[in-house]
Biotite code that builds the C-alpha atoms (Angstrom):
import biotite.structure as struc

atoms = struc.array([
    struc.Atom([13.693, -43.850, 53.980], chain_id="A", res_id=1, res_name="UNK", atom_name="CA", element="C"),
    struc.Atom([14.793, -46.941, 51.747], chain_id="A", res_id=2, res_name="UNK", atom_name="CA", element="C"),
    struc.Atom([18.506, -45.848, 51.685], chain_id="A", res_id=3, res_name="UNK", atom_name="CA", element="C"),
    struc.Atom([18.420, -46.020, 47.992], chain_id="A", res_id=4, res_name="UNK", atom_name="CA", element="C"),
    struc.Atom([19.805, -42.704, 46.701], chain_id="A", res_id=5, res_name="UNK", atom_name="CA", element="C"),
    struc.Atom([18.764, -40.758, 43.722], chain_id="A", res_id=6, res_name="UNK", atom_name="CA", element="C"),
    struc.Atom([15.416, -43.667, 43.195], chain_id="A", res_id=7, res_name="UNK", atom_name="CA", element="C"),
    struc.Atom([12.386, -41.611, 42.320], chain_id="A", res_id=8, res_name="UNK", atom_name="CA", element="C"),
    struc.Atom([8.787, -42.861, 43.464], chain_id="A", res_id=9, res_name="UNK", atom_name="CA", element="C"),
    struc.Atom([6.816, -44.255, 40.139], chain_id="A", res_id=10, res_name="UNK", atom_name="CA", element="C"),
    struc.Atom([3.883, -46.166, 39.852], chain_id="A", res_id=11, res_name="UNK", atom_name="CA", element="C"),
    struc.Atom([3.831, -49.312, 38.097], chain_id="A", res_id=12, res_name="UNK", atom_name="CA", element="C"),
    struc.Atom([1.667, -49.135, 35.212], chain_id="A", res_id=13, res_name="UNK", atom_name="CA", element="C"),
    struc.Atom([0.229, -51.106, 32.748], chain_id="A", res_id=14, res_name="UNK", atom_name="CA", element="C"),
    struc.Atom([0.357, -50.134, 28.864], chain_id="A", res_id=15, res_name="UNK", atom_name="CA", element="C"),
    struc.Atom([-2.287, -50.975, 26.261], chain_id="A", res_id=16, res_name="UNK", atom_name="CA", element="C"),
    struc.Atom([0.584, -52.060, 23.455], chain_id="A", res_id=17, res_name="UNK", atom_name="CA", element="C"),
    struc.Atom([3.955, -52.979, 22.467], chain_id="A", res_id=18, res_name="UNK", atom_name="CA", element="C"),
    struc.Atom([4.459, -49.629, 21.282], chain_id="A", res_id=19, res_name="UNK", atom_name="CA", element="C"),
    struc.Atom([3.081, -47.527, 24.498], chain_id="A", res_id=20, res_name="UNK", atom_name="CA", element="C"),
    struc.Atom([5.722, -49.670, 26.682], chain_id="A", res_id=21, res_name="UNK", atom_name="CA", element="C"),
    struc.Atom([8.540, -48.853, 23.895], chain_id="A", res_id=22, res_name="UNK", atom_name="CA", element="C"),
    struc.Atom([7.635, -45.231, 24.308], chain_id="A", res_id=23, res_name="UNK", atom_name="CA", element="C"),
    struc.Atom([7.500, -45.503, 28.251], chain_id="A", res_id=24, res_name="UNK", atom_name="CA", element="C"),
    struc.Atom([11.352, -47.376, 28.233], chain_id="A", res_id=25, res_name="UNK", atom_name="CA", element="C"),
    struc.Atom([12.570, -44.622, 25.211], chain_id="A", res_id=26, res_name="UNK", atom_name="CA", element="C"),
    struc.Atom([11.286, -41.903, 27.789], chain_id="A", res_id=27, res_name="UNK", atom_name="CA", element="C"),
    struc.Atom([13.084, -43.894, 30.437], chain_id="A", res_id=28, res_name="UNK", atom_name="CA", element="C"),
    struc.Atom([16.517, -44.423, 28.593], chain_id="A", res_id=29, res_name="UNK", atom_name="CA", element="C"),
    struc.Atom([16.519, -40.809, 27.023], chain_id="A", res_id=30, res_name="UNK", atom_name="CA", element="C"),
    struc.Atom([16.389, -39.700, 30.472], chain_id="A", res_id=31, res_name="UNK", atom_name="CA", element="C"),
    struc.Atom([18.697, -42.226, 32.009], chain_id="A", res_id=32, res_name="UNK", atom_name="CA", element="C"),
    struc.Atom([21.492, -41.599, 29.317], chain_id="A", res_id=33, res_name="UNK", atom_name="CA", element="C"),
    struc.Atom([21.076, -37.790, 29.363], chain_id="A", res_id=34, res_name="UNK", atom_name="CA", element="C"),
    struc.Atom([21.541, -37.523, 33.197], chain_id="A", res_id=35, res_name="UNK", atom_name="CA", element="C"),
    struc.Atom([24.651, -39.989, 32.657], chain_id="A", res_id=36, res_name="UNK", atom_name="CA", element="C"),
    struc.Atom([26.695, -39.259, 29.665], chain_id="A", res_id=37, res_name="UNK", atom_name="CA", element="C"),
    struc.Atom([25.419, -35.400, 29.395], chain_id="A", res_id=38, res_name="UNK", atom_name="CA", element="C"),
    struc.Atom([23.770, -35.822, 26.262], chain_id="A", res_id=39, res_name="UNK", atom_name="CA", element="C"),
    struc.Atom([21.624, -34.217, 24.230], chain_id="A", res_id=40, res_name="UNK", atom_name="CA", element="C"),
    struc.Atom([18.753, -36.657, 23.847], chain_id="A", res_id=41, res_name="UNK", atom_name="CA", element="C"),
    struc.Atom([15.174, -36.973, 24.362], chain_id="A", res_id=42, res_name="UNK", atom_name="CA", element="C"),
    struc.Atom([12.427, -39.530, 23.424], chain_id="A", res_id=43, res_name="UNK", atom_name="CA", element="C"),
    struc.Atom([11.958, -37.933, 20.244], chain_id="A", res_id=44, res_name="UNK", atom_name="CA", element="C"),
    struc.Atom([15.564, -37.675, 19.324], chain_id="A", res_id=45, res_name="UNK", atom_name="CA", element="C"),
    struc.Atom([16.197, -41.511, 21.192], chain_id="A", res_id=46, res_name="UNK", atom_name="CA", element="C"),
    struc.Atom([16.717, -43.745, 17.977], chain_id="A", res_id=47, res_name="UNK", atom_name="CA", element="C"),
    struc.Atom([18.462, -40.874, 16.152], chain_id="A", res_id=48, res_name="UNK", atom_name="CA", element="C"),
    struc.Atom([21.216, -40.327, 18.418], chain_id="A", res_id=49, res_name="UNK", atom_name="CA", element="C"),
    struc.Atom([21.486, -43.961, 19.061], chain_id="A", res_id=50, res_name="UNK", atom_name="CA", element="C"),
    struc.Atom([20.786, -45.303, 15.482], chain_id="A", res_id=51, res_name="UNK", atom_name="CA", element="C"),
    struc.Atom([24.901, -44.920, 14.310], chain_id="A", res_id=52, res_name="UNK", atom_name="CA", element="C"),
    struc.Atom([25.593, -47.227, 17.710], chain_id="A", res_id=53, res_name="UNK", atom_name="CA", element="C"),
    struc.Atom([28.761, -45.438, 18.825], chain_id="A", res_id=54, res_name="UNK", atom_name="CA", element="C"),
    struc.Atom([27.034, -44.330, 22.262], chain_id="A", res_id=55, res_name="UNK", atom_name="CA", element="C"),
    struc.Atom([25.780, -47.810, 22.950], chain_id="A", res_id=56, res_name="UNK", atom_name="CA", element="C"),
    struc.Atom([29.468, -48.629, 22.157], chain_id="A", res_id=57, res_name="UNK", atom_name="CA", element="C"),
    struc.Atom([31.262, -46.069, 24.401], chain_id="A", res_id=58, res_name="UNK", atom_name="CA", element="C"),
    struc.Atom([28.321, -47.379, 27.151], chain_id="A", res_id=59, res_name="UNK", atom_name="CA", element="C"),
    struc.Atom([29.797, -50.958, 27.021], chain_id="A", res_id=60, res_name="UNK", atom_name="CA", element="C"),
    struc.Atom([33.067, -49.776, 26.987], chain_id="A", res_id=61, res_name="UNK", atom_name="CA", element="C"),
    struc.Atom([32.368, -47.409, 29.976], chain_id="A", res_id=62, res_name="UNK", atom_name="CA", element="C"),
    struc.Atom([30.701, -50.067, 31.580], chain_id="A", res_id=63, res_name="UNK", atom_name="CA", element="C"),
    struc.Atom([33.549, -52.451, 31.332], chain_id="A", res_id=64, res_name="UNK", atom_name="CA", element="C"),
    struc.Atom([36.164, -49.757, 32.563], chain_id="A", res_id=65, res_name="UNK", atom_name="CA", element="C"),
    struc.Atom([33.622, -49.872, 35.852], chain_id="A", res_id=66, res_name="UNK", atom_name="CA", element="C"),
    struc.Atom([33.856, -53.914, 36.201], chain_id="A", res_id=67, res_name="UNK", atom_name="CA", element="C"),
    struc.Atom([37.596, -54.121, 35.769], chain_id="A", res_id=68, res_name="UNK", atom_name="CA", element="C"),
    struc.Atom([37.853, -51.218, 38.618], chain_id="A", res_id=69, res_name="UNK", atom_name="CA", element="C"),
    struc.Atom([35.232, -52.945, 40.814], chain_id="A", res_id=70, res_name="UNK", atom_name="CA", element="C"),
    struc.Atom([37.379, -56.225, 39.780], chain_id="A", res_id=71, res_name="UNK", atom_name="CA", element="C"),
    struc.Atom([41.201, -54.612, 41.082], chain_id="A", res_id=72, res_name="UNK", atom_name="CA", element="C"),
    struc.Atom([39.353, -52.937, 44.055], chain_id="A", res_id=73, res_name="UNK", atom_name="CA", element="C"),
    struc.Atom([37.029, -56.392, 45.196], chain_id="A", res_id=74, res_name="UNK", atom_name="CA", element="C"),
    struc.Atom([39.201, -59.154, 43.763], chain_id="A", res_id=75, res_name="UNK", atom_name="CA", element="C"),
    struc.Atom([37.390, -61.929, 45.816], chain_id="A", res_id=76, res_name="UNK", atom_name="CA", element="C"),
    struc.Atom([33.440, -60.631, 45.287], chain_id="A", res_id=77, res_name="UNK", atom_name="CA", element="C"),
    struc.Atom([34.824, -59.739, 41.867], chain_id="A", res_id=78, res_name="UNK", atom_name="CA", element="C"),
    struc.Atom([35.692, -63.720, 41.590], chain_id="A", res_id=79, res_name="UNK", atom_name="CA", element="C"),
    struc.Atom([32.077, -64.346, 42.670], chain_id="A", res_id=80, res_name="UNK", atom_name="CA", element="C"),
    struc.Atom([30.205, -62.657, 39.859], chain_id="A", res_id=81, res_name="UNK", atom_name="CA", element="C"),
    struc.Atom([29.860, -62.298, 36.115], chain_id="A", res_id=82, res_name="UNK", atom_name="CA", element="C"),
    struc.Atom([31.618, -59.021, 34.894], chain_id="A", res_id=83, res_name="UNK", atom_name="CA", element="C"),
    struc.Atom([31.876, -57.699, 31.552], chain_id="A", res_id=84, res_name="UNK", atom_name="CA", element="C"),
    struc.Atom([35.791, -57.945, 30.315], chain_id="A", res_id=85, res_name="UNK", atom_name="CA", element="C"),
    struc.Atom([35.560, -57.417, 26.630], chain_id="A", res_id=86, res_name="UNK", atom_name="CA", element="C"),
    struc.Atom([35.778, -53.904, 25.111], chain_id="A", res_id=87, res_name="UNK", atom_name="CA", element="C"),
    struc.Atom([34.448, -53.032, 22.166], chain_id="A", res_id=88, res_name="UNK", atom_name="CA", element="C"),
    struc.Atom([35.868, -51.091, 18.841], chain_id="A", res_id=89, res_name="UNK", atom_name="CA", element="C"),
    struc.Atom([33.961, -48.605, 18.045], chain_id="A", res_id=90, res_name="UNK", atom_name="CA", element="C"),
    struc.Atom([34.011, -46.728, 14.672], chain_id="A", res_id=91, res_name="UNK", atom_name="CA", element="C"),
    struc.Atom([33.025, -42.732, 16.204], chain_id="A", res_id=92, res_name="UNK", atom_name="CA", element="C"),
    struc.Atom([32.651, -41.636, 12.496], chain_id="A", res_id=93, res_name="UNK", atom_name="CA", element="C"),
    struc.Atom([29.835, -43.917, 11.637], chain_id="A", res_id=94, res_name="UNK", atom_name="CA", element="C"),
    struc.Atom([27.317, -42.559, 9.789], chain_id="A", res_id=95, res_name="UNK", atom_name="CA", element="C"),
    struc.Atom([23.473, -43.454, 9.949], chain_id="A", res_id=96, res_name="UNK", atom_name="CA", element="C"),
    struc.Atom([22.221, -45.789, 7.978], chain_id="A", res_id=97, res_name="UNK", atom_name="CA", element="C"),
    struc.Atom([25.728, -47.384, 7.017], chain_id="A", res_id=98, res_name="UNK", atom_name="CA", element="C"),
    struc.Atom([27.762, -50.694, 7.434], chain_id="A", res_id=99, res_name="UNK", atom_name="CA", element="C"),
    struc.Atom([29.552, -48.811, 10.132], chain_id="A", res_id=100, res_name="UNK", atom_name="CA", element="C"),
    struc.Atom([26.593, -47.938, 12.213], chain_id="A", res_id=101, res_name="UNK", atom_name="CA", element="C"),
    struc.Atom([25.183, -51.331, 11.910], chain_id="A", res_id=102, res_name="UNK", atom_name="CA", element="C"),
    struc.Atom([28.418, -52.867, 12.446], chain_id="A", res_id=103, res_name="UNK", atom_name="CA", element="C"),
    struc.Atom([28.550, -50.425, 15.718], chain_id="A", res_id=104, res_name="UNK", atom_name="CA", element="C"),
    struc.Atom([25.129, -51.525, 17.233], chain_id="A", res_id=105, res_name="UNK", atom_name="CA", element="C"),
    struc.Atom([25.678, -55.505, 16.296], chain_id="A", res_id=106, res_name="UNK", atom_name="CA", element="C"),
    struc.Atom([29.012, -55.315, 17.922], chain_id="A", res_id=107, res_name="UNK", atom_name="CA", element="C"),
    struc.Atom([27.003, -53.705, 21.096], chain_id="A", res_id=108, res_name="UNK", atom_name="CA", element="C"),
    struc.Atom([23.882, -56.668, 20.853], chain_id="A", res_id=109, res_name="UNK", atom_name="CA", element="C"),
    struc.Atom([26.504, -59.543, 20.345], chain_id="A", res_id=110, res_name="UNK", atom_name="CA", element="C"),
    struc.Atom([28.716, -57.499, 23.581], chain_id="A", res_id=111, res_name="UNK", atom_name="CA", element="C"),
    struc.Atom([25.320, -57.690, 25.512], chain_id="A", res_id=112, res_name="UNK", atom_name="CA", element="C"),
    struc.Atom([24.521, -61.444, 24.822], chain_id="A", res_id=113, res_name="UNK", atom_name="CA", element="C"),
    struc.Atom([28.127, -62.398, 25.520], chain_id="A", res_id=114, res_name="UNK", atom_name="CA", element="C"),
    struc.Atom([29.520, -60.001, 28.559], chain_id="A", res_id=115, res_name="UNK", atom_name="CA", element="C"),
    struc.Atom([26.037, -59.537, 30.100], chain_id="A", res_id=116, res_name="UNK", atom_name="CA", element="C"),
    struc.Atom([24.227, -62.675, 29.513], chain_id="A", res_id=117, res_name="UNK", atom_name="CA", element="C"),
    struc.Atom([21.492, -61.041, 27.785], chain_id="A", res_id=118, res_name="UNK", atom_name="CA", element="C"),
    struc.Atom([19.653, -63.061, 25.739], chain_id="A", res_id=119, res_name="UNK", atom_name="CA", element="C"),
    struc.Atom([16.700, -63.272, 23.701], chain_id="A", res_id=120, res_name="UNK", atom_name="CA", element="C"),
    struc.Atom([14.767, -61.836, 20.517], chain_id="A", res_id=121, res_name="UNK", atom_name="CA", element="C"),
    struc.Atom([13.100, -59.626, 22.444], chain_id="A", res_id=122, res_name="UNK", atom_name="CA", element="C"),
    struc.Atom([16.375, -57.567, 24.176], chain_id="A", res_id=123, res_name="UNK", atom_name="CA", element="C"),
    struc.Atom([15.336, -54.181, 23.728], chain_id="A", res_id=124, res_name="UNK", atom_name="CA", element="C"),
    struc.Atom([18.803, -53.050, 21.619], chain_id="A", res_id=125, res_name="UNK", atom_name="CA", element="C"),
    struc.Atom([17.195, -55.291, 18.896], chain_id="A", res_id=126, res_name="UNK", atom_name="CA", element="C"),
    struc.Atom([13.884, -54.379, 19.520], chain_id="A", res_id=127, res_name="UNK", atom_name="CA", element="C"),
    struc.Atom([13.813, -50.544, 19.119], chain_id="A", res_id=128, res_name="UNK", atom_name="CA", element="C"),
    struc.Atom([16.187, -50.606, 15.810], chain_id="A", res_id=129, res_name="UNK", atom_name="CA", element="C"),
    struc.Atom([13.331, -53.028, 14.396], chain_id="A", res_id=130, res_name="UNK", atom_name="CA", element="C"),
    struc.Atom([10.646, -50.639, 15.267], chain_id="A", res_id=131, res_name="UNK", atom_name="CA", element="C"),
    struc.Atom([13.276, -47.964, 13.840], chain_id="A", res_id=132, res_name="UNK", atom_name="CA", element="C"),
    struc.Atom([13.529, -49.235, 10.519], chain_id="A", res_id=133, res_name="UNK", atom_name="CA", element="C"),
    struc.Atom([10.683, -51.758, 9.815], chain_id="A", res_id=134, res_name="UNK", atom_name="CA", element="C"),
    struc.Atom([8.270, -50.808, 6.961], chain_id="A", res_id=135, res_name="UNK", atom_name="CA", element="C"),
    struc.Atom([5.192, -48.892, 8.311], chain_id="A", res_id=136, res_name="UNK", atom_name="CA", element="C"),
    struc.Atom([3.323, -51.187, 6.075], chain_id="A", res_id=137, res_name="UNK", atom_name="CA", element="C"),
    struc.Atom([4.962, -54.651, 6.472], chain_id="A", res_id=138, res_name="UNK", atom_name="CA", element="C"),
])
């Protein structure tokens, strides 16, 4: 046994297009935030619970709350690594579709590039809301 607890077996697969390996990570992260936050979300529902950005917000904020506890409990590895301080504000009333939500989920992209060193056009945050709302016939 690995010692790594909870880590199912999966194969490593391929995928034919951009869109099958969006699918396969939407199936992944539907699952993933379900199993942590108790929500009520599945691949099909993904971009419509996320689209008003106030999960993705509480997750950075939850996700801070861990780093600052990891940070008072392991002060000198704590010193050693890069750990997310910044929380975010996070407008819980946002509807879809409005300045609020899109302030919401560019508050969470910009708290990803700057607290977790993500970078990149292609971050996933930033790709799923394009394939969200781009024109089916660009």
């Amino acid at each position: 046994m690995s010692g790594v607890q909870g880590a199912g077996v999966r194969s490593i697969r391929t995928f034919q297009s951009s869109e099958q390996y969006l699918f396969a990570m939407k199936e992944d992260m539907a699952e993933w935030l379900k199993d942590l936050y108790e929500l009520d979300i599945s691949v099909d529902t993904f971009l419509e619970v996320l689209e008003t950005g106030s999960v993705l917000c509480q997750h950075a904020n939850n996700i801070t709350r861990v780093a600052a506890e990891f940070s008072a409990e392991y002060p000198a590895l704590a010193g050693k690594v890069h750990l997310p301080r910044a929380r975010l504000r996070v407008n819980r009333m946002a509807q879809p579709g409005t300045f609020q939500a899109r302030d919401n989920v560019s508050n969470f992209i910009q708290w990803c590039r700057k607290e977790m060193d993500i970078t990149g056009e292609g971050s996933l945050p930033g790709r799923l809301l394009y394939v969200h709302y781009a024109p089916e016939n660009p």
